[in-house]
C-alpha angles and dihedrals in degrees: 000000000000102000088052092054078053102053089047098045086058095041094065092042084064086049093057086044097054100038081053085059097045094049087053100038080053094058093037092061091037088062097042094060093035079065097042089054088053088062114016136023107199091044078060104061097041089051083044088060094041092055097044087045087050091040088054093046092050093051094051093053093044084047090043095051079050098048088044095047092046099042092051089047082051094048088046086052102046083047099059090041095046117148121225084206140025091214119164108228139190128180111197122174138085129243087244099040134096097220110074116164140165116197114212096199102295098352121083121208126204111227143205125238086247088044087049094046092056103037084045082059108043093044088052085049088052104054093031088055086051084051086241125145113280140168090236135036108235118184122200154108119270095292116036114223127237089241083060093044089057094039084051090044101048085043084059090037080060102041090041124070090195093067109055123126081015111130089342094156087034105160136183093276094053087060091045101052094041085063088052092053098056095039085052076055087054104054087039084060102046084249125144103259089197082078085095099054116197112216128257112294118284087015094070136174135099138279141180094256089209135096097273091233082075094070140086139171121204109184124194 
């Protein structure tokens, strides 16, 4: 968002600034008690105390404007990325197998080739997005479109031999109504549909409404 580029790009301004002040307040006290050695020394311990005490006080403000900046930019960001479940998932099966299984937590779920592909999708999304180890590589913003599921889907439909001929005309309703499918699992299995999240109105697409690390893939 623009205004919060704003408020960060001022935020770090204030940082500079501050780190600036601090650099001169520090020799400025440096030279102060450079000139009180030279005539008392009590006078010199005592300025000695007073610009440690100041020097401390100045590093916990600039680290306090820091702490502050970096712990709002965290809450913005858990907030936009925040899960409707905290499902354990695993996603176990192979493009050419005939098992092909999710676990929602305790319940297991038998899938279709076209459930698999997509969960298989959107789980690789989720842990790729977290920057966590994953079998493929699924770039995205927080909800993948359904234009990306079916770019994702025709690139596996080309690496895998298994696939071809697979979903080869695959078009927006047949995403659609997959994830309805395996919602229509969920509920079967007393599980939480809003597992599978949809985007924000008028930005679409679909999501693992879980913490990634929940996640795993096993493929076979």
């Amino acid at each position: 968002m623009p205004e919060d580029d704003a408020r960060r790009r001022q935020l770090l301004k204030l940082v500079e600034q501050l780190s600036v002040l601090t650099a001169l307040l520090k020799e400025i006290l440096a030279r102060d008690q450079t000139f009180e050695s030279s005539q008392h020394t009590d006078e010199t311990a005592l300025a000695t105390s007073q610009a440690a005490s100041l020097s401390a006080r100045l590093d916990s403000l600039e680290g306090d404007v820091l702490r502050r900046y970096f712990l709002a930019k965290s809450a913005a960001e858990i907030n936009e990325a925040r899960h409707l479940t905290n499902d354990i998932i695993e996603i176990r099966g192979g493009f050419g197998t005939t098992a092909k299984q999710i676990q929602i937590n305790s319940a297991q779920i038998s899938l279709t080739r076209a459930e698999f592909l997509v969960a298989f999708v959107l789980a690789s999304h989720a842990r790729t997005l977290d920057r966590l180890p994953s079998p493929r590589r699924v770039d995205g913003g927080p909800f993948l479109s359904v234009e990306e599921i079916l770019r994702e889907v025709d690139s596996l439909r080309a690496e895998e031999a298994s696939l071809a001929g697979f979903w080869s005309n695959a078009t927006f309703s047949n995403i659609h109504r997959t994830i309805w499918e395996l919602r229509r699992k969920l509920l079967a299995v007393g599980a939480n549909p809003n597992l599978i999240q949809s985007g924000p109105p008028g930005d679409g697409g679909y999501r693992f409404s879980t913490p990634p690390f929940n996640i795993t893939i096993a493929l076979t």
